[in-house]
MIKOLDREN-254411 format. One record per atom (N, C-alpha, C): x, y, z; residue in one letter. Coordinates in steps of 0.05 Angstrom, whole numbers, padded with zeros to 5 digits, always signed. Example, Ala and Ser with C-alpha at 12.3 -4.5 7.8 and 13.67 -1.06 7.14 Angstrom:
# residues 2
+00264-00114+00156A+00246-00090+00156A+00264-00066+00156A+00257-00045+00142S+00273-00021+00143S+00258+00001+00157S
//
This chain:
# residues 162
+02839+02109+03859X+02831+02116+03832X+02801+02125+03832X+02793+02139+03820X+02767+02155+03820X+02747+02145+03803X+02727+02139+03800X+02708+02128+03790X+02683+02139+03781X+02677+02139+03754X+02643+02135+03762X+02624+02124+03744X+02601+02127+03769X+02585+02104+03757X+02555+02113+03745X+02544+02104+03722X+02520+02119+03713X+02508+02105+03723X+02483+02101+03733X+02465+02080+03743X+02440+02091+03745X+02417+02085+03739X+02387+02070+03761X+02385+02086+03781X+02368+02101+03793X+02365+02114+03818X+02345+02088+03832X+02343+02096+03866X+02333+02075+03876X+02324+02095+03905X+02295+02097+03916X+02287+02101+03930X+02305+02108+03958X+02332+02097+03961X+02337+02108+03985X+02359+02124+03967X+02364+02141+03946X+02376+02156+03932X+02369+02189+03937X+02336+02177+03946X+02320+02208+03944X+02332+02226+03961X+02346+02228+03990X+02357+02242+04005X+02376+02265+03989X+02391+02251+03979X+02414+02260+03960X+02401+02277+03933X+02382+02260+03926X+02367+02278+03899X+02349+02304+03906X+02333+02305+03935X+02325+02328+03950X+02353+02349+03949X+02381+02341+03962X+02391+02357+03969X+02399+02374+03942X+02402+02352+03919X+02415+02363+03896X+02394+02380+03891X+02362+02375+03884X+02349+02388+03879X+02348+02416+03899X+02353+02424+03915X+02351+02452+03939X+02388+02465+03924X+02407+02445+03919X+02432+02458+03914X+02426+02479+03888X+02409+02456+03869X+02387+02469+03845X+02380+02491+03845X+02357+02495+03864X+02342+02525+03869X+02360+02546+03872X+02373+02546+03892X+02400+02563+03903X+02408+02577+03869X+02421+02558+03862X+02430+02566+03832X+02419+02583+03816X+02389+02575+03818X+02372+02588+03799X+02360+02607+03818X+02374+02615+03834X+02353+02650+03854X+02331+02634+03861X+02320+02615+03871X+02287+02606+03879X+02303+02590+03901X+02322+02599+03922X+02329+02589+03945X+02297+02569+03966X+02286+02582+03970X+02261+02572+03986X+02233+02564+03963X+02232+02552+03944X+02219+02540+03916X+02217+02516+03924X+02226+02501+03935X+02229+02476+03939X+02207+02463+03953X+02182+02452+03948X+02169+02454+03977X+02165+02423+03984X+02179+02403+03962X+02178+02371+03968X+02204+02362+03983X+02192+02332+03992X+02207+02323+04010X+02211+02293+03995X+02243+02292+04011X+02247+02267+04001X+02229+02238+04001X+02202+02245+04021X+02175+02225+04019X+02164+02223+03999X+02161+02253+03987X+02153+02252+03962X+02171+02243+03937X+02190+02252+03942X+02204+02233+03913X+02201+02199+03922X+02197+02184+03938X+02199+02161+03946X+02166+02162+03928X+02151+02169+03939X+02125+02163+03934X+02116+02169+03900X+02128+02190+03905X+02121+02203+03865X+02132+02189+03848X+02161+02173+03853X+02181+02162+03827X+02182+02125+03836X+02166+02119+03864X+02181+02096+03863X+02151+02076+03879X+02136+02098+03883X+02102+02089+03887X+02089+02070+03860X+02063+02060+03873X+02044+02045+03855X+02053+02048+03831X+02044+02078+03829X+02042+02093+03790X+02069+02111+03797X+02087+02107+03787X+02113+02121+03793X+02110+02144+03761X+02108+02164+03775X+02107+02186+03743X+02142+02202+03734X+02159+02187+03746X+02189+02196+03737X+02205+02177+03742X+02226+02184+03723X+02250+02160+03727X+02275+02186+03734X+02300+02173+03755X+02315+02178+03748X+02346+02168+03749X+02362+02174+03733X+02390+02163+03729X+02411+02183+03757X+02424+02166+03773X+02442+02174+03790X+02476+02177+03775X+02485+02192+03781X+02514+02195+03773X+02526+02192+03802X+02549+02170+03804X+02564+02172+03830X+02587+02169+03825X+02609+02180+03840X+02634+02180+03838X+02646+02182+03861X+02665+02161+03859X+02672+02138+03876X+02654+02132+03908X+02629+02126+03896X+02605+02117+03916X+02593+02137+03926X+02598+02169+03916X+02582+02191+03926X+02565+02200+03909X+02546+02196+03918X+02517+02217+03903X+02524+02239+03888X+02529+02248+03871X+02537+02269+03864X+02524+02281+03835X+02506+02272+03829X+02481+02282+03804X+02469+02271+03799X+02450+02279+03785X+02421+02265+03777X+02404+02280+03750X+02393+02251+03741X+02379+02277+03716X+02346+02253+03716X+02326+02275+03724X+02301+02259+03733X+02283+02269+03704X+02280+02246+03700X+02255+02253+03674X+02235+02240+03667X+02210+02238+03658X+02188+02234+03648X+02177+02232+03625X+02165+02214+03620X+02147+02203+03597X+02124+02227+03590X+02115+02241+03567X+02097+02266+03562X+02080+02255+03530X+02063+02265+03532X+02054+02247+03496X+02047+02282+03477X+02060+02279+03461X+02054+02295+03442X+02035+02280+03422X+02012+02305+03412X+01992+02291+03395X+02004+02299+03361X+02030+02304+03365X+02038+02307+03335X+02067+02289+03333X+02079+02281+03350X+02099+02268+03360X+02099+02241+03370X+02081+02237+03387X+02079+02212+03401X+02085+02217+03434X+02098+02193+03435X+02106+02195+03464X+02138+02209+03460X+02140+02217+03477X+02163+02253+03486X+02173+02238+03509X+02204+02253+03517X+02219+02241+03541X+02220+02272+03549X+02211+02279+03570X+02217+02314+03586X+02234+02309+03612X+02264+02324+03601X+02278+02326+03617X+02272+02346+03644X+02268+02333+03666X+02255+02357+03693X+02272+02373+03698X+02301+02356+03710X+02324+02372+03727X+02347+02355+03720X+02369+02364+03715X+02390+02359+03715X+02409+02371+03722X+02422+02356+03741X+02451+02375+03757X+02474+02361+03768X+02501+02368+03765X+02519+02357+03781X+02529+02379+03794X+02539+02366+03819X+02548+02375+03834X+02567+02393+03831X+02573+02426+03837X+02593+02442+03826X+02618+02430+03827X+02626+02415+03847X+02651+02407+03858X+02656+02389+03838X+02645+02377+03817X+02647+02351+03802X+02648+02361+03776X+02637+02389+03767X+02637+02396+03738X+02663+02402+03724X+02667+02399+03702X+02681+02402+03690X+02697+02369+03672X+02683+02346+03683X+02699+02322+03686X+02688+02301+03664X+02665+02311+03655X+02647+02297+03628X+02629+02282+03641X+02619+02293+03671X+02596+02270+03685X+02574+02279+03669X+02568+02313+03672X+02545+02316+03658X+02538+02314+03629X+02557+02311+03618X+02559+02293+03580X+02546+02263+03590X+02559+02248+03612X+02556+02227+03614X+02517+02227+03620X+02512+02237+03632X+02487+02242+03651X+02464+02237+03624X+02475+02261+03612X+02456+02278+03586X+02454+02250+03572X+02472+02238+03562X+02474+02212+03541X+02461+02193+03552X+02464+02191+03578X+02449+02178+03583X+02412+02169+03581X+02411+02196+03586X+02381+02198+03580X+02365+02205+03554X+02386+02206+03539X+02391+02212+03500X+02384+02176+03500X+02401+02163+03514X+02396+02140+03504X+02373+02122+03506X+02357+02133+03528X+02331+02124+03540X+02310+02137+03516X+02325+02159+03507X+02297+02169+03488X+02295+02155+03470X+02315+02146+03453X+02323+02129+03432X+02304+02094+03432X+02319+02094+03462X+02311+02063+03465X+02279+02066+03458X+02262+02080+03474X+02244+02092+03475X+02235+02102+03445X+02244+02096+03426X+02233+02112+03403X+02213+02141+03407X+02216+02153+03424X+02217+02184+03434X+02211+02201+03402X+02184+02206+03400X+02183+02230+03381X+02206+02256+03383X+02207+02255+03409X+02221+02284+03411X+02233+02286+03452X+02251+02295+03458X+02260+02300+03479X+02258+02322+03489X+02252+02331+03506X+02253+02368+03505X+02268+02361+03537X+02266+02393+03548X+02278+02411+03572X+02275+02435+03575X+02277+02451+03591X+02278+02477+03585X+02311+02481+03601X+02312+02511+03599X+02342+02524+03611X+02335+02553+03600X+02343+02567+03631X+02341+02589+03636X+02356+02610+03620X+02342+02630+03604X+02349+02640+03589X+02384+02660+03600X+02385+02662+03632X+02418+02668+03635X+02433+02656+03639X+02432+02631+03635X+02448+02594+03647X+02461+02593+03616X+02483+02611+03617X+02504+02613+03593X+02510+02583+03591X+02531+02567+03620X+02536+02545+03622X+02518+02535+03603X+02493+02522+03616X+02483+02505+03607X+02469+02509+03580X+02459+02533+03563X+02462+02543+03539X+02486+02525+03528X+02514+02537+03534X+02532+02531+03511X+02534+02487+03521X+02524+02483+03538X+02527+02459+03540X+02516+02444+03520X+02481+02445+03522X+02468+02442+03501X+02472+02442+03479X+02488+02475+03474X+02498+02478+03433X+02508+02448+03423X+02529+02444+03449X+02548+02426+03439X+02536+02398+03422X+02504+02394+03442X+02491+02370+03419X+02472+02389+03401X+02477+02402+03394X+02466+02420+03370X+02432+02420+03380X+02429+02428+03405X+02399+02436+03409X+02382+02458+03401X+02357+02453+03382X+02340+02468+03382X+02332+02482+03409X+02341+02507+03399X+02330+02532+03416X+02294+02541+03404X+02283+02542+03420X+02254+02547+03411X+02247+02568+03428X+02233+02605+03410X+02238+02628+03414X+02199+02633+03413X+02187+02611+03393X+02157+02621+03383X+02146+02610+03411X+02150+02596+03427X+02125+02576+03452X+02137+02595+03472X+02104+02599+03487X+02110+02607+03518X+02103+02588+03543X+02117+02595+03554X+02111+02567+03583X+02095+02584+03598X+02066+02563+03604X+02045+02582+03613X+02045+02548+03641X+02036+02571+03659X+02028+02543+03684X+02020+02557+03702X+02002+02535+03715X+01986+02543+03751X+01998+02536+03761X+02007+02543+03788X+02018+02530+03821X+01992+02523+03827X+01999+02507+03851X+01978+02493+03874X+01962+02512+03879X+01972+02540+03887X+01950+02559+03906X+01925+02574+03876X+01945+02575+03856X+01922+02581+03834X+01909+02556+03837X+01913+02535+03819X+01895+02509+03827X+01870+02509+03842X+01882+02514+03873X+01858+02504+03894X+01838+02526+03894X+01852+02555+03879X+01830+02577+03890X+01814+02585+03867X+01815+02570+03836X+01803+02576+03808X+01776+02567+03820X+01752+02582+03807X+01722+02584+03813X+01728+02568+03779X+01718+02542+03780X+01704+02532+03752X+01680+02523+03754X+01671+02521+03725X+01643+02523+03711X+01635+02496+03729X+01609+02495+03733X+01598+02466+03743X+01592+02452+03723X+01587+02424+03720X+01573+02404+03701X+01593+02408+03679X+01618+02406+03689X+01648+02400+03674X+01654+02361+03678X
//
């Protein structure tokens, strides 16, 4: 009989959450995007100051999704739950893991009295579009997602006596 289980991620999980995360990129055309290692999820989510949590989905004892997310503070909101990545495994979709996954982390916002939850999703990820409809998600058309990589980062000339 087939099983599964929502749970807790746990430091020797990260192997499996690297791979899911690279199965990720593939999906989304950024095949070679990837540039962390499963040291780093050990160190980033499960170190000193751990800055993410995430929930494992397994079925019948196989790794098979994950949805990693973080604490963010809005100054009009409060404290915010930001969904990073969320994915099951193609071979597993269709079966209500990723309803299961999503609720899950609905429920952490809650617990959390969470001003607000956000995510993003790629404006051609029809899937995951009509997934979303289904909990009646605000689509937001007015905000642009503006960000530096590392190599902008290291190579910006800023003002001194900042």
């Amino acid at each position: 009989m087939e099983s599964l289980v929502i749970r807790a991620a746990t430091a020797e999980d990260m192997p499996a959450v690297l791979d899911m995360i690279q199965e990720l990129a593939v999906y989304e055309k950024e095949p070679d995007a990837v540039v962390i290692t499963a040291d780093d999820l050990v160190r980033d989510g499960f170190g000193t100051h751990p800055v993410f949590e995430v929930i494992m989905a397994d079925w019948d004892g196989k790794q098979i999704g994950f949805a990693l997310y973080y604490t963010k503070y809005s100054t009009w909101k409060g404290t915010s739950l930001y969904l990073e990545d969320f994915i099951v495994k193609e071979a597993y979709r269709g079966k209500g893991i990723g309803s299961k996954l999503f609720e899950a982390v609905i429920k952490v916002a809650k617990e959390r009295k969470a001003g607000r939850m956000e995510w993003q999703v790629l404006d051609w990820n029809e899937p995951a579009i009509n997934f979303y409809k289904k909990y009646n998600a605000t689509f937001e058309d007015d905000w642009l997602n503006c960000r530096f990589f590392f190599n902008d980062l290291q190579s910006m000339q800023l003002n001194e006596g900042i």
